[in-house]
C-alpha positions in Angstrom: 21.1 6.1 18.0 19.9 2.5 19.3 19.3 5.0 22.5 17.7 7.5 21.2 14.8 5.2 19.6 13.4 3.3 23.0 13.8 3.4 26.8 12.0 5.3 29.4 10.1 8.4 28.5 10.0 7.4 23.9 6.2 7.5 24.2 6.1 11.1 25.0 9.3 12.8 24.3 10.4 14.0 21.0 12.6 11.2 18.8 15.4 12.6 16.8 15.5 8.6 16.0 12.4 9.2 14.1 13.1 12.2 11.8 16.6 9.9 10.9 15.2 6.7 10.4 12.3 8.0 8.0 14.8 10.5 6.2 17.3 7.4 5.8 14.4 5.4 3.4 13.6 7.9 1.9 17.2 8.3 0.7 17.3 4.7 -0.1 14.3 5.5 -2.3 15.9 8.1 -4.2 18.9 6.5 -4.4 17.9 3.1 -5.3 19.9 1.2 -2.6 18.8 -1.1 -0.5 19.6 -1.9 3.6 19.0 -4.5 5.8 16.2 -4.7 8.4 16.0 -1.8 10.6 15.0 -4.3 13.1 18.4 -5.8 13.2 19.6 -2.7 13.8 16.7 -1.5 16.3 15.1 -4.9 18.3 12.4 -2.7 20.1 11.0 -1.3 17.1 7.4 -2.2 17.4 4.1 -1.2 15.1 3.6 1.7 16.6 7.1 3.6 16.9 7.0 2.2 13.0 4.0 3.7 12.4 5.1 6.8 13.6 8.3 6.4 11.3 5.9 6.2 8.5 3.8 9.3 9.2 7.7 11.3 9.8 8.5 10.1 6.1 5.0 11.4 5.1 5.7 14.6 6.7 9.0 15.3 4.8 7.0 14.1 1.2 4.7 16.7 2.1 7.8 19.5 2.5 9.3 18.3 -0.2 5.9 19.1 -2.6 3.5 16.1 -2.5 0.0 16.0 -1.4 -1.9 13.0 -0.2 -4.3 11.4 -2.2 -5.2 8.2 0.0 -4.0 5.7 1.7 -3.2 1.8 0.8 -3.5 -1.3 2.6 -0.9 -4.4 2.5 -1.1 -7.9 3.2 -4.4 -8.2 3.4 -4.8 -11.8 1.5 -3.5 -15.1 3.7 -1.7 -15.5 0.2 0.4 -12.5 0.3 0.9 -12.6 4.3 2.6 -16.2 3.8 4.9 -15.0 0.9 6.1 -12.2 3.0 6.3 -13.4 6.4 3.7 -11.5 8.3 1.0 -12.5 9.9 -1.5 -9.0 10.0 -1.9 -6.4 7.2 -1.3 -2.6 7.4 -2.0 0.5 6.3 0.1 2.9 4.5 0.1 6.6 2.9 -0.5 7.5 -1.1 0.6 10.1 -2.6 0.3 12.2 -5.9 3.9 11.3 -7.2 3.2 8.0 -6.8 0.1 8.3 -9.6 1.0 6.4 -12.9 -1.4 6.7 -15.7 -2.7 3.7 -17.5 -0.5 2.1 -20.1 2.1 4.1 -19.1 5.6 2.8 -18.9 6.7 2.1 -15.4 10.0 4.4 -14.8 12.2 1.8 -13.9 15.4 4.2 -13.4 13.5 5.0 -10.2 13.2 2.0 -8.6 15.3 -1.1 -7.3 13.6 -4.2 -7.8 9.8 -3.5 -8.8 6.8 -6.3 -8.4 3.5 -5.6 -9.3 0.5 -6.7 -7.9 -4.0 -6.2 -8.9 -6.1 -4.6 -6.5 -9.8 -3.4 -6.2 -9.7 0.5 -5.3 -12.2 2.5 -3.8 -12.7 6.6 -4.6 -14.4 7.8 -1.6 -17.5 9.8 -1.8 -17.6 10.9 1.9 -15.0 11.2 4.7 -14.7 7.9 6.7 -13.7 8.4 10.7 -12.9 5.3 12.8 -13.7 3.8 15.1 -16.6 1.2 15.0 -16.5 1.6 11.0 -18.1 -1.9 9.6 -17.6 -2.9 6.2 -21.9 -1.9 5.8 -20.8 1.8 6.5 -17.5 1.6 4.9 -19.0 0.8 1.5 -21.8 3.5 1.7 -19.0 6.1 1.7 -18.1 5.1 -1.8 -18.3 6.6 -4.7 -16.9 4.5 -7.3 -14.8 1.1 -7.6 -12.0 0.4 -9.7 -9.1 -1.7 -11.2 -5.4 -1.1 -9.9 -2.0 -2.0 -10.2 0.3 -1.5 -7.8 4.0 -1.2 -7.9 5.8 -2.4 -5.0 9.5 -1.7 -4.3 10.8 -2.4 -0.9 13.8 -0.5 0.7 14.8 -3.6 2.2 17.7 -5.9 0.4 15.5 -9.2 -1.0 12.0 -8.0 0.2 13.1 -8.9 3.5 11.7 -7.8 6.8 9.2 -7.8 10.0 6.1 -6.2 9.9 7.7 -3.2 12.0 10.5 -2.7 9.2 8.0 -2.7 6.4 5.3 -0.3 8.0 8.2 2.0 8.3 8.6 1.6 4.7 5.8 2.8 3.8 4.3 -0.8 2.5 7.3 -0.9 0.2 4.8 1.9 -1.5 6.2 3.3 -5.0 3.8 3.6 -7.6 0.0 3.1 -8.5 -2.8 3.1 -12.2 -5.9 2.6 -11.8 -8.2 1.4 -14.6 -10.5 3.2 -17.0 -13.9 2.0 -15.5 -15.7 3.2 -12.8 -18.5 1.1 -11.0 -21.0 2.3 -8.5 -20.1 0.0 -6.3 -23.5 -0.8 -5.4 -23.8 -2.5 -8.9 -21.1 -5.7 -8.3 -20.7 -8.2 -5.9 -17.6 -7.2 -5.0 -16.3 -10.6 -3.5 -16.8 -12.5 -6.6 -15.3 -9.6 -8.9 -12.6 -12.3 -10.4 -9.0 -11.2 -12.4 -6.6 -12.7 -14.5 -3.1 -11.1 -14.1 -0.6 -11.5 -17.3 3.0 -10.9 -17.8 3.5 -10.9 -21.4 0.1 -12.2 -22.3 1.0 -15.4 -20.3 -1.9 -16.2 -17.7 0.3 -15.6 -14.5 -1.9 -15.8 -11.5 -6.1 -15.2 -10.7 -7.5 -13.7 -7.9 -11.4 -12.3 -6.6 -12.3 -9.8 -4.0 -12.7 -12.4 -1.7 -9.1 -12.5 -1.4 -8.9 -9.4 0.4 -10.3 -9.9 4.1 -13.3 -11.7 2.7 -14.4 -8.4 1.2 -12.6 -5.4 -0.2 -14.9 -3.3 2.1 -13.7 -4.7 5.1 -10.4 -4.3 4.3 -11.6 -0.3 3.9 -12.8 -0.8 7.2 -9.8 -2.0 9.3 -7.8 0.9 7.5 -10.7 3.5 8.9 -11.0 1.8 12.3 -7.0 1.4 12.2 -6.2 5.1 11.3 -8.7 6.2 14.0 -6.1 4.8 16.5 -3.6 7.5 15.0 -5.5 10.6 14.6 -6.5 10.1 11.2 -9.6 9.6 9.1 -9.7 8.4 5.4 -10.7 12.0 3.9 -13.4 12.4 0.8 -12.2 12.2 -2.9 -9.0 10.1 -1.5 -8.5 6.7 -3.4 -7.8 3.6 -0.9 -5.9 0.7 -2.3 -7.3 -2.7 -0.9 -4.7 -5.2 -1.0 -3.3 -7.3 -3.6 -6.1 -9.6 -4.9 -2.9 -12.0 -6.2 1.1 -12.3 -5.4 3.1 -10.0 -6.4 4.8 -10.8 -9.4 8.2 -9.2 -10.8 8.5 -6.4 -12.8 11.5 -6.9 -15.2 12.5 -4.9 -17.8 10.4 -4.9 -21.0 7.8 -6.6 -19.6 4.2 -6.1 -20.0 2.1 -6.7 -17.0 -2.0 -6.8 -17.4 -4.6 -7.3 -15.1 -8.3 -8.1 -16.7 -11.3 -7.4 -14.2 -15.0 -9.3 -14.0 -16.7 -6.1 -14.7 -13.9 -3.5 -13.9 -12.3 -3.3 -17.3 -8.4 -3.8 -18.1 -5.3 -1.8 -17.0 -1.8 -2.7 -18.3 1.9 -1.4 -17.3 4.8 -1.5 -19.9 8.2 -2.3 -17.7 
């Protein structure tokens, strides 16, 4: 298979490769079972055949009965690019199964090893088409602002992989709540919009916008300008996640996990 994946003529000729690779996480998802780096097994994966691994296991969620709702960025903070070993975020697809309401207990016969992690989302009120997006005309296609948590849940045996092996993954995507309030965005300065996370009503870690690229609409930016590159725009009424605000912190068992926002309200998760 190593073959089939680079050498002469990948760029523009079909890749059975492909189809395999994003079909073989996707088991692992289903399954709950984990593997080792697909870059041990593949060295010339790069961020573009991964990339294109991603948008494969996105077209076989899509046969399978799920419909996009937005798209999520990851490792977007210096804070979360040193704990995983990266040094550039990405983007990555959201989609309707992966909706949790709030307070909702998190199905954890359906994942492996679950962390959790805050996040400013945006709903967009207007379609946003790279390139030469700026975080000034990001923002003005907004319609509201919220508080999220995401669930995280690599493929990958420890969390451990390349920036290749966990675009392919989807951004170790699983699940997603986001908060009961809604904020015209133009009504908080977004950078300073601080959060306490709790596990268990323990003060765990803190976090502001300013976390995320310097401002959560720059990181909605890069993921416009960054789609752009693929074909892709950031459509209206999608959500886009903006990169953890803290760590990721584990998800055990019988855990309660809280995240309490400046001005966006609470959101909780029962593990």
């Amino acid at each position: 298979m190593q073959a089939e994946l680079g050498g002469p003529g990948w760029t523009t000729e079909p890749l059975r490769a492909v189809d395999s690779i994003a079909g073989q996480l996707l088991r692992a998802e289903e399954e709950r079972t984990t593997r080792g780096p697909l870059t041990d097994d593949y060295p010339e994966l790069d961020i573009d055949l991964a990339y294109r691994i991603q948008d494969e296991a996105l077209s076989q969620r899509i046969e399978r009965g799920e419909t996009i709702v937005g798209v999520k960025l990851g490792l977007t903070s210096p804070a979360k690019q040193r704990q995983m070993g990266v040094s550039a975020p990405l983007t990555a697809w959201l989609t309707d199964a992966m909706t949790l309401p709030n307070g909702a207990a998190l199905p954890q016969d359906l994942l492996i090893h679950p962390r959790i992690e805050p996040e400013i989302t945006f709903v967009m009120g207007r379609r946003l088409a790279g390139p030469g997006i700026t975080a000034a005309t990001a923002l003005a296609a907004v319609d509201r602002v919220y508080a999220s948590l995401e669930v995280i849940d690599s493929r990958y045996t420890d969390f451990k992989f390349t920036l290749p092996d966990v675009i392919a993954d989807n951004a170790s995507a699983a699940y997603y709540l986001t908060g009961p309030v809604g904020a015209d965005p133009a009504t908080l300065n977004l950078p300073l919009e601080a959060c306490l996370l709790e596990v268990d009503g323990q003060l765990t870690a803190t976090g502001v916008g300013a976390s995320v690229q310097g401002h959560p609409a720059e990181a909605l930016a890069m993921a416009a300008n960054s789609l752009a590159k693929r074909g892709h725009a950031i459509e209206a009424g999608w959500i886009v996640m903006t990169g953890g605000m803290t760590d990721a912190v584990a998800a055990p068992r019988g855990t309660t996990i809280a995240a309490h926002f400046t001005h966006l309200g609470s959101i909780d998760v029962r593990c």
